[in-house]
PDB file of N, H, CA, C and O in Angstrom:
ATOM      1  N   UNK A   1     161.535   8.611  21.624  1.00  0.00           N
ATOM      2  CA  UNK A   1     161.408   8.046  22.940  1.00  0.00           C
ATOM      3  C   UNK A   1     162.629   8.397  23.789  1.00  0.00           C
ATOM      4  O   UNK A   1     162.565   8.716  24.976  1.00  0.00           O
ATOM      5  N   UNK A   2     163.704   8.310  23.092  1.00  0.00           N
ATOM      6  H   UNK A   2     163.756   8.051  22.128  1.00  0.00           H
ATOM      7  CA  UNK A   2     164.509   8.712  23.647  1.00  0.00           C
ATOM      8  C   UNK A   2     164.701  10.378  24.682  1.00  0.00           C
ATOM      9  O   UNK A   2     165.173  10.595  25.798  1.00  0.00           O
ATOM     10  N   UNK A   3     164.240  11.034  23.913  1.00  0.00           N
ATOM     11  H   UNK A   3     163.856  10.857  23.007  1.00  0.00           H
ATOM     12  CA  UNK A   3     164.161  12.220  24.211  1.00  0.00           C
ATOM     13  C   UNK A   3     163.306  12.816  25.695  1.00  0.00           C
ATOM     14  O   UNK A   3     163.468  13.561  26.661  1.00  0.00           O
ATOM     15  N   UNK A   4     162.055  11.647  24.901  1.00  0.00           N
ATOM     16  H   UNK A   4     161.924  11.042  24.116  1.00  0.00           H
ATOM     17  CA  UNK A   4     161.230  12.052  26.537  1.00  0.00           C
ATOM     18  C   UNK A   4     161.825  11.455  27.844  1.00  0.00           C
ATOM     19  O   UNK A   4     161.849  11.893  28.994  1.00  0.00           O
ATOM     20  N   UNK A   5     162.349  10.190  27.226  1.00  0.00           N
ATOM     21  H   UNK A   5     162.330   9.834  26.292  1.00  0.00           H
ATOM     22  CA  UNK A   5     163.011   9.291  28.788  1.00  0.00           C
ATOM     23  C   UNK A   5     163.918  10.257  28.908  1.00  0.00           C
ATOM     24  O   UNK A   5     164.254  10.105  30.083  1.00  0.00           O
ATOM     25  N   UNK A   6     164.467  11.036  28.548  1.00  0.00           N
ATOM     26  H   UNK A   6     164.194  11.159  27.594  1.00  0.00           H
ATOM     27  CA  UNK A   6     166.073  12.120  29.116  1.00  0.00           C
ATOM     28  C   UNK A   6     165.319  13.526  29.434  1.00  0.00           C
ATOM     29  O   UNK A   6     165.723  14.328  30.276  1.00  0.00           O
ATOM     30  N   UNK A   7     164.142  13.702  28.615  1.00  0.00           N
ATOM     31  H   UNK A   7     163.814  13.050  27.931  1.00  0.00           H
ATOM     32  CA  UNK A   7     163.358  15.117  29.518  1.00  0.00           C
ATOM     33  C   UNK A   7     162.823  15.204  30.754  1.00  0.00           C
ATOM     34  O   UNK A   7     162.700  16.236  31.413  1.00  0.00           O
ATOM     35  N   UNK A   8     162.251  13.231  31.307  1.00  0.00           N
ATOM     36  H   UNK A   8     162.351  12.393  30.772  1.00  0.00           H
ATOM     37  CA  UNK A   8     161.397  13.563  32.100  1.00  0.00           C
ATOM     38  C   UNK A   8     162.473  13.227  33.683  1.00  0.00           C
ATOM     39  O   UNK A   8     162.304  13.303  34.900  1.00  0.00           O
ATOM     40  N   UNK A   9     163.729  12.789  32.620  1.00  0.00           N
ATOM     41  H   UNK A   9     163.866  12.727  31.632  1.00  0.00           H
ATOM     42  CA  UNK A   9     165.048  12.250  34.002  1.00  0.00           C
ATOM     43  C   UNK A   9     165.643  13.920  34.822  1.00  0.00           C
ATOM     44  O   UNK A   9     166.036  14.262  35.938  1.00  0.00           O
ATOM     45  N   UNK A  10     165.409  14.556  33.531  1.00  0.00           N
ATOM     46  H   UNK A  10     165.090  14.278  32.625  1.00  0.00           H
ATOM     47  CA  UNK A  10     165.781  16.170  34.057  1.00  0.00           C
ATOM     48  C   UNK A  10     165.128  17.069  33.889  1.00  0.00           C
ATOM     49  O   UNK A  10     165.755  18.128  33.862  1.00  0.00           O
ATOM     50  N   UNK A  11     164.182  17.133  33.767  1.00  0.00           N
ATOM     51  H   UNK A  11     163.672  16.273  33.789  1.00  0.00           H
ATOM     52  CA  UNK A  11     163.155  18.374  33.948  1.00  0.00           C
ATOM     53  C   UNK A  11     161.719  18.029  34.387  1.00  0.00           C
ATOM     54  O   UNK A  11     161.305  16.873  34.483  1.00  0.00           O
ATOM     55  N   UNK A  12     161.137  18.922  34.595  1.00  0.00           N
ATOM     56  H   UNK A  12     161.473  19.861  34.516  1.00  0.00           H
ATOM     57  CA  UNK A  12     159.596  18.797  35.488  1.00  0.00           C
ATOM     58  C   UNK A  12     158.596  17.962  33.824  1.00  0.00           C
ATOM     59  O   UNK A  12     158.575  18.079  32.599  1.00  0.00           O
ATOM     60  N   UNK A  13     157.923  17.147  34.950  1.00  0.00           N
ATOM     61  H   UNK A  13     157.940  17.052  35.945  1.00  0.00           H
ATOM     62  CA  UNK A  13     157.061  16.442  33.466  1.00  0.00           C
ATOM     63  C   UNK A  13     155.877  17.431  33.162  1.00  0.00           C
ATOM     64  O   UNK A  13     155.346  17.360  32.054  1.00  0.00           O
ATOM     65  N   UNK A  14     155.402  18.417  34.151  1.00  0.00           N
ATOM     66  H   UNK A  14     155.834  18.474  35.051  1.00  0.00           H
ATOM     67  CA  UNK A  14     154.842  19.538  33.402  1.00  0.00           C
ATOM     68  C   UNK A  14     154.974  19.358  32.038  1.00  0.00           C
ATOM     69  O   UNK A  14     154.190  18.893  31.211  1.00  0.00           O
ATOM     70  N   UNK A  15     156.607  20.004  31.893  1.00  0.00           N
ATOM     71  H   UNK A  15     157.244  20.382  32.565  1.00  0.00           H
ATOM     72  CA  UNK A  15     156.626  20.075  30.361  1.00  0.00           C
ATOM     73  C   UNK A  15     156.650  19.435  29.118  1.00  0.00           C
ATOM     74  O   UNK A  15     156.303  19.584  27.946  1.00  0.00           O
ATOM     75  N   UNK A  16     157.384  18.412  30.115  1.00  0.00           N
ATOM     76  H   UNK A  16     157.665  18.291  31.067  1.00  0.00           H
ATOM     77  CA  UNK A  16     157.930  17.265  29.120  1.00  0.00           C
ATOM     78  C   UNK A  16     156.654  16.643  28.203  1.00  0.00           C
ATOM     79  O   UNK A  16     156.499  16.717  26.984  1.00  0.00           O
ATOM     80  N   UNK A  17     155.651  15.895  29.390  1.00  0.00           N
ATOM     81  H   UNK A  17     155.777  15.834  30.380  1.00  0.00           H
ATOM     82  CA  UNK A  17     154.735  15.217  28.573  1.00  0.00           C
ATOM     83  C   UNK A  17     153.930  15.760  27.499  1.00  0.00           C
ATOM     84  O   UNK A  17     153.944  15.307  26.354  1.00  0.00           O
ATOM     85  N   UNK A  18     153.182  16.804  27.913  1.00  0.00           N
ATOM     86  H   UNK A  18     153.171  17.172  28.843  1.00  0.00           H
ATOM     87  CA  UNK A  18     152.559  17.697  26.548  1.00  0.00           C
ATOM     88  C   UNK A  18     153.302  17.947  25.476  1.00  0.00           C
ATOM     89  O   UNK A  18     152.629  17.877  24.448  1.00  0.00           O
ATOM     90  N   UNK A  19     154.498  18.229  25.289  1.00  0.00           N
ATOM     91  H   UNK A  19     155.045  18.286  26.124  1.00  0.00           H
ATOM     92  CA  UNK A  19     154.906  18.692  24.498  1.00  0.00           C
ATOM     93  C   UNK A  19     155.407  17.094  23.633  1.00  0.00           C
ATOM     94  O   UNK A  19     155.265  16.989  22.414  1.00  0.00           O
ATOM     95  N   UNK A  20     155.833  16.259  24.262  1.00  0.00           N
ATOM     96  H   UNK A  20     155.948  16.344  25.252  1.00  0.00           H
ATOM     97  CA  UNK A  20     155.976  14.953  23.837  1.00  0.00           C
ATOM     98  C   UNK A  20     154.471  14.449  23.200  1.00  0.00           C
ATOM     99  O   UNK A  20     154.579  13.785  22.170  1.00  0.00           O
ATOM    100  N   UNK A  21     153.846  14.557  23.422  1.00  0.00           N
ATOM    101  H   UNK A  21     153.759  15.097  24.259  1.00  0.00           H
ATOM    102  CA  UNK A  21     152.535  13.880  23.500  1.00  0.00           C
ATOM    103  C   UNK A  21     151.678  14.493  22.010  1.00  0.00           C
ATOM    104  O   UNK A  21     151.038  13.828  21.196  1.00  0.00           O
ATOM    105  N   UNK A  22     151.954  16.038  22.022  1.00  0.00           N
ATOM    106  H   UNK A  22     152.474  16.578  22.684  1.00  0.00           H
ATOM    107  CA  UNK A  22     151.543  16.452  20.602  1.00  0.00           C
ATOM    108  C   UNK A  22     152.921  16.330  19.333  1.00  0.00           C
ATOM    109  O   UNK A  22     152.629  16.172  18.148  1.00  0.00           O
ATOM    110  N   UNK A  23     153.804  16.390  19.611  1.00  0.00           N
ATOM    111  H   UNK A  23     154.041  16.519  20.574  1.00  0.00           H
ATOM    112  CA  UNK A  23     155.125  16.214  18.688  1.00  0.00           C
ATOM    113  C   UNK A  23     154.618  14.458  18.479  1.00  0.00           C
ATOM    114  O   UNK A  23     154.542  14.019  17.331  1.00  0.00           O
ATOM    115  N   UNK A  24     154.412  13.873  19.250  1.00  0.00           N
ATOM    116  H   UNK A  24     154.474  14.229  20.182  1.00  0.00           H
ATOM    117  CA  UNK A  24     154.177  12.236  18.748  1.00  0.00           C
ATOM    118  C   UNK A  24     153.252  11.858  18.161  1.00  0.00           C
ATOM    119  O   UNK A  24     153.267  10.805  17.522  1.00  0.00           O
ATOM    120  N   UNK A  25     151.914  12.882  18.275  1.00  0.00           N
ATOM    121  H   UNK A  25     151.902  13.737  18.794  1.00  0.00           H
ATOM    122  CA  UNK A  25     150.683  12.886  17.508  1.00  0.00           C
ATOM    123  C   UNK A  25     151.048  13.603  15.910  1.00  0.00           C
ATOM    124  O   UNK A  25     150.660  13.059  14.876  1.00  0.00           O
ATOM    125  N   UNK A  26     151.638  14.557  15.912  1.00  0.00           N
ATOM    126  H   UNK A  26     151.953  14.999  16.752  1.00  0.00           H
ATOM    127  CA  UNK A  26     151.376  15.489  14.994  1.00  0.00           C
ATOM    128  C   UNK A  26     151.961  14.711  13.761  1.00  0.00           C
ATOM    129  O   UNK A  26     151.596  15.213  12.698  1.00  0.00           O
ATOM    130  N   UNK A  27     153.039  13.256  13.588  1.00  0.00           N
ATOM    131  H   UNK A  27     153.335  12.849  14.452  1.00  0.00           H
ATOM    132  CA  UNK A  27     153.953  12.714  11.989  1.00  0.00           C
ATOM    133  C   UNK A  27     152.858  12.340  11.969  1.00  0.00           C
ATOM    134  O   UNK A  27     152.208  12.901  11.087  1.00  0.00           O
ATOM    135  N   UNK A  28     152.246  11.541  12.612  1.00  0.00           N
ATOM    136  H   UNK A  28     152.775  11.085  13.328  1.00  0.00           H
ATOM    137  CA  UNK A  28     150.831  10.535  12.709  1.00  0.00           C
ATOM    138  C   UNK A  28     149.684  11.688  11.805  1.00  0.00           C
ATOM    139  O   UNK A  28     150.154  12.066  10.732  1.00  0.00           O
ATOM    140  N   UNK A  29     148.945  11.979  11.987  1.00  0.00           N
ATOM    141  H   UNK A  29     148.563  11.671  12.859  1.00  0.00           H
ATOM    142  CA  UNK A  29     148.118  12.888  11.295  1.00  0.00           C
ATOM    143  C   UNK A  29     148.345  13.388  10.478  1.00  0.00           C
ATOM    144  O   UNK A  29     147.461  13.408   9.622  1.00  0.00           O
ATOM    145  N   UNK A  30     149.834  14.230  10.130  1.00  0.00           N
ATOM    146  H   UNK A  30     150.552  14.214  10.826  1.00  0.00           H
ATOM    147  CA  UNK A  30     150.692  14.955   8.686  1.00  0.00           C
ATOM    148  C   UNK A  30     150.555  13.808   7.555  1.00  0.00           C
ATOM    149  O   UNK A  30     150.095  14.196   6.481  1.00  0.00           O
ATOM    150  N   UNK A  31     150.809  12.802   7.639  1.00  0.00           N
ATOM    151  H   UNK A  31     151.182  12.487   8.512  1.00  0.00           H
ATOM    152  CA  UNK A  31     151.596  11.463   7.143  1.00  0.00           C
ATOM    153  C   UNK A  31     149.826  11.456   6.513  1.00  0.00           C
ATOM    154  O   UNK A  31     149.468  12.125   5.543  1.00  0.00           O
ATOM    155  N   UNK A  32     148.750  10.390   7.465  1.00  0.00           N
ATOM    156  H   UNK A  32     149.041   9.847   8.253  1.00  0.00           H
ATOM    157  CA  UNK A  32     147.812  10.568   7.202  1.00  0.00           C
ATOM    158  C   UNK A  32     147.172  11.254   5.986  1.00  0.00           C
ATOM    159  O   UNK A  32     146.944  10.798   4.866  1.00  0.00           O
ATOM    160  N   UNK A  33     146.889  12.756   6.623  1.00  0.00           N
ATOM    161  H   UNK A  33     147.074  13.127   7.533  1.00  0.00           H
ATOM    162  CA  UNK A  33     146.525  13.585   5.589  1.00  0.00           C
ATOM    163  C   UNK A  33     147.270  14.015   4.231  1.00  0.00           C
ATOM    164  O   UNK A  33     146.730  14.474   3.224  1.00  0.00           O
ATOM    165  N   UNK A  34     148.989  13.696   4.491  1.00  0.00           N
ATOM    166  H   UNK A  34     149.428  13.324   5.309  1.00  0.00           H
ATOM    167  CA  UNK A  34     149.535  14.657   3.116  1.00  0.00           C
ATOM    168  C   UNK A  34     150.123  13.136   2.061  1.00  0.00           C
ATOM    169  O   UNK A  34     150.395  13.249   0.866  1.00  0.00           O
ATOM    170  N   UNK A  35     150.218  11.772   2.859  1.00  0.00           N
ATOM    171  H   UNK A  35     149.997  11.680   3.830  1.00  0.00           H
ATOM    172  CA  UNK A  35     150.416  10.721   2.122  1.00  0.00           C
ATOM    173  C   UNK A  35     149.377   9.853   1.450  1.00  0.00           C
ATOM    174  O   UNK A  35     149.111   9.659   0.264  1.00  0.00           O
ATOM    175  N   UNK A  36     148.855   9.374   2.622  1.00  0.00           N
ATOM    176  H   UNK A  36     149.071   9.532   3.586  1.00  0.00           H
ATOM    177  CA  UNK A  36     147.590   8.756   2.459  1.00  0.00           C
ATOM    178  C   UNK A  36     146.306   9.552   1.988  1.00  0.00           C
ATOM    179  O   UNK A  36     145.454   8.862   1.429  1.00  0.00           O
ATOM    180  N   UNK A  37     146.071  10.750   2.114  1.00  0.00           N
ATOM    181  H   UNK A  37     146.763  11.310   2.568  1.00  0.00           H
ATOM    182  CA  UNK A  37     144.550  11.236   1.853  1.00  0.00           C
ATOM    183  C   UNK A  37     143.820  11.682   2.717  1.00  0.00           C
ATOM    184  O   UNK A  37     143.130  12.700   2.657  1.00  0.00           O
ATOM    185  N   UNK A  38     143.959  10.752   3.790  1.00  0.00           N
ATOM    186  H   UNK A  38     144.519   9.925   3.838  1.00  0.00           H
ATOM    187  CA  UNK A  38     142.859  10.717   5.067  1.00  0.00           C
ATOM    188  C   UNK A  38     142.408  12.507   4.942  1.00  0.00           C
ATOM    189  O   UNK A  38     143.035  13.514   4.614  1.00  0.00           O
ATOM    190  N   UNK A  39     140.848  12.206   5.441  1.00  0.00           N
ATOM    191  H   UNK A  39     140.339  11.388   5.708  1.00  0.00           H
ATOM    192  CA  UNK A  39     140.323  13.532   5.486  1.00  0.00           C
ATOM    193  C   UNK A  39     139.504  13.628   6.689  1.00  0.00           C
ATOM    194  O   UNK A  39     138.308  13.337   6.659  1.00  0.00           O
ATOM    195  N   UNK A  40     140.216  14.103   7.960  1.00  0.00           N
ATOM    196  H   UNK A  40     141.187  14.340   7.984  1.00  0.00           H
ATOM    197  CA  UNK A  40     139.664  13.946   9.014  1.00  0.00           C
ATOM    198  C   UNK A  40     137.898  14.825   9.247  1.00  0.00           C
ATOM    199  O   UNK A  40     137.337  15.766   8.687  1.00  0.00           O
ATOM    200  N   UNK A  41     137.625  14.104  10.104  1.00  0.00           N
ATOM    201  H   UNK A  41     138.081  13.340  10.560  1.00  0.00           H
ATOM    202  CA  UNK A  41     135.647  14.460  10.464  1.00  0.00           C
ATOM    203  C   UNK A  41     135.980  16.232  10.915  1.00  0.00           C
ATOM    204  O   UNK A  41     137.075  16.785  11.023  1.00  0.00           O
ATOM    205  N   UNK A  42     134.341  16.906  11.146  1.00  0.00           N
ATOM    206  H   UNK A  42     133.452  16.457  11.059  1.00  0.00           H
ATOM    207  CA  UNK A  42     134.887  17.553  12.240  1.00  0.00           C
ATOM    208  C   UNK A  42     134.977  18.172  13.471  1.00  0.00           C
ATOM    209  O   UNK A  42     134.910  19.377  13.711  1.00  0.00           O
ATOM    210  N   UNK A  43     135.142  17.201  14.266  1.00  0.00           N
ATOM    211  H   UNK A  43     135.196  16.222  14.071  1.00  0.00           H
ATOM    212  CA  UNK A  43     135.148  16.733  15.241  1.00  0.00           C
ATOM    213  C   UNK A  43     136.254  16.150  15.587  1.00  0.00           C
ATOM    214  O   UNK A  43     136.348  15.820  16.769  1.00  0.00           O
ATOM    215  N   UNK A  44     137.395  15.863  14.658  1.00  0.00           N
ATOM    216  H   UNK A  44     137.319  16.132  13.698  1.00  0.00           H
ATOM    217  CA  UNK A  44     138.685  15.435  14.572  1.00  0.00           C
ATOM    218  C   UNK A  44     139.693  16.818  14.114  1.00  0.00           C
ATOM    219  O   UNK A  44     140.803  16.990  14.618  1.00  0.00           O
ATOM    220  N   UNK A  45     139.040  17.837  12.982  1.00  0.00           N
ATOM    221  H   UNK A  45     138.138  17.698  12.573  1.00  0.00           H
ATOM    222  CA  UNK A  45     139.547  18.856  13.006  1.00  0.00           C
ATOM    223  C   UNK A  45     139.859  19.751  14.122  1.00  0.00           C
ATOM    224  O   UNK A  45     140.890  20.411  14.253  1.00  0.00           O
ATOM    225  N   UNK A  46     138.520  19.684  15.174  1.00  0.00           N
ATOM    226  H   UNK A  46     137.682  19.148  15.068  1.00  0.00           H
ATOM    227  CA  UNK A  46     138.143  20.463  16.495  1.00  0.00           C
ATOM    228  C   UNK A  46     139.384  19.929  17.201  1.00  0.00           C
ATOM    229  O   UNK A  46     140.418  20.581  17.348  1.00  0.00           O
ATOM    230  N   UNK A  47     139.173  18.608  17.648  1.00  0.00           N
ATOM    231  H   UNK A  47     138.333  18.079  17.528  1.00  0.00           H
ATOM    232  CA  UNK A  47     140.247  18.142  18.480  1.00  0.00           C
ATOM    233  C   UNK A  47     142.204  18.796  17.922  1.00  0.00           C
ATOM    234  O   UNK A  47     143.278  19.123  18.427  1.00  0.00           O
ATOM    235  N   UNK A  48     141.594  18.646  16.723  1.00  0.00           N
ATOM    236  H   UNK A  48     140.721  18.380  16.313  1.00  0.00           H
ATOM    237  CA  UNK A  48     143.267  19.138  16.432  1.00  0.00           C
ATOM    238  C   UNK A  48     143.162  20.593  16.866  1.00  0.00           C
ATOM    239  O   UNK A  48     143.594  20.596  18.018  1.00  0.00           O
ATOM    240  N   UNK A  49     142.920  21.438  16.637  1.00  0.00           N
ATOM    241  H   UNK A  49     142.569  21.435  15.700  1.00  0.00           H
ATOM    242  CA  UNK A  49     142.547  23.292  16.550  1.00  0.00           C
ATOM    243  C   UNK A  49     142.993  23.256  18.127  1.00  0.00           C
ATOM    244  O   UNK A  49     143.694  24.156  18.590  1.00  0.00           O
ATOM    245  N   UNK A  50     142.475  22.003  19.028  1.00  0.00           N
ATOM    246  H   UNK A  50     141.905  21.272  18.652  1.00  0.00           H
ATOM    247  CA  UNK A  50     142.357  22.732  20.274  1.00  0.00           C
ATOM    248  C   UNK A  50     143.649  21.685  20.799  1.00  0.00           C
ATOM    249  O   UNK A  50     143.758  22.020  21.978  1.00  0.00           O
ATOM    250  N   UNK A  51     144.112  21.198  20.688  1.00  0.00           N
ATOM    251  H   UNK A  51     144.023  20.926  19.730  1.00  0.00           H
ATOM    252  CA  UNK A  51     144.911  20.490  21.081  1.00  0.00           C
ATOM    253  C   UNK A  51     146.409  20.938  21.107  1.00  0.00           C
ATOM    254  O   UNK A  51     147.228  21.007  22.023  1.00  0.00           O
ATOM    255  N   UNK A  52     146.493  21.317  19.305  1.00  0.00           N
ATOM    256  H   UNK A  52     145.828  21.261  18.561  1.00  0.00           H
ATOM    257  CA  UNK A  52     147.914  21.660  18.727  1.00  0.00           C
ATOM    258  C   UNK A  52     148.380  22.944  19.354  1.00  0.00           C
ATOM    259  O   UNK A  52     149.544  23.094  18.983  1.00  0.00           O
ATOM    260  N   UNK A  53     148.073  23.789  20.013  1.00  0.00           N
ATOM    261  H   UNK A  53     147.128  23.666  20.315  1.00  0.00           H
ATOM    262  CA  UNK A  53     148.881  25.048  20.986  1.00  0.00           C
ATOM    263  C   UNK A  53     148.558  24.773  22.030  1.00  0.00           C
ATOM    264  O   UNK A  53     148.485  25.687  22.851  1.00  0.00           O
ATOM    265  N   UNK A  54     148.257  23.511  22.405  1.00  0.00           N
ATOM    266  H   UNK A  54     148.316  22.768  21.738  1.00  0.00           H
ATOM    267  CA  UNK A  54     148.510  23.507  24.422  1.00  0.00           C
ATOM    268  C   UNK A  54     150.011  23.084  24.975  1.00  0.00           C
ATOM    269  O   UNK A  54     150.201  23.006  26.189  1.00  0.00           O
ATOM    270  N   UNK A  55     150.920  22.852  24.161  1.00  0.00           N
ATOM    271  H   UNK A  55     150.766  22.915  23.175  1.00  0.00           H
ATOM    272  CA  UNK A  55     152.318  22.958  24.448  1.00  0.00           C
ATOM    273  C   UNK A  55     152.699  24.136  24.275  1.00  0.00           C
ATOM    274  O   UNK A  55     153.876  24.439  24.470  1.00  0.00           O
TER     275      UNK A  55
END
């Protein structure tokens, strides 16, 4: 959190938010799948494929 409150104080939120937004998604889902098990739908795979290179 820190990081984004000091990206979006000095730089265009263009960048800031996307790139914040999948870096904050991505422990969430790793964790998920490589701790817990979780085995996402797919339709949850899709969303990831298309999501994870728009930063």
């Amino acid at each position: 959190m820190r990081f984004l409150n000091r990206g979006l104080s000095h730089g265009a939120m263009s960048a800031v938010v996307p790139v914040s937004a999948a870096t904050g998604v991505a422990p969430s889902v790793l964790c998920g799948v490589l701790l817990l098990g979780d085995r996402p739908g797919a339709l949850a795979r899709a969303g990831t494929a298309v999501t994870g290179p728009a930063p």
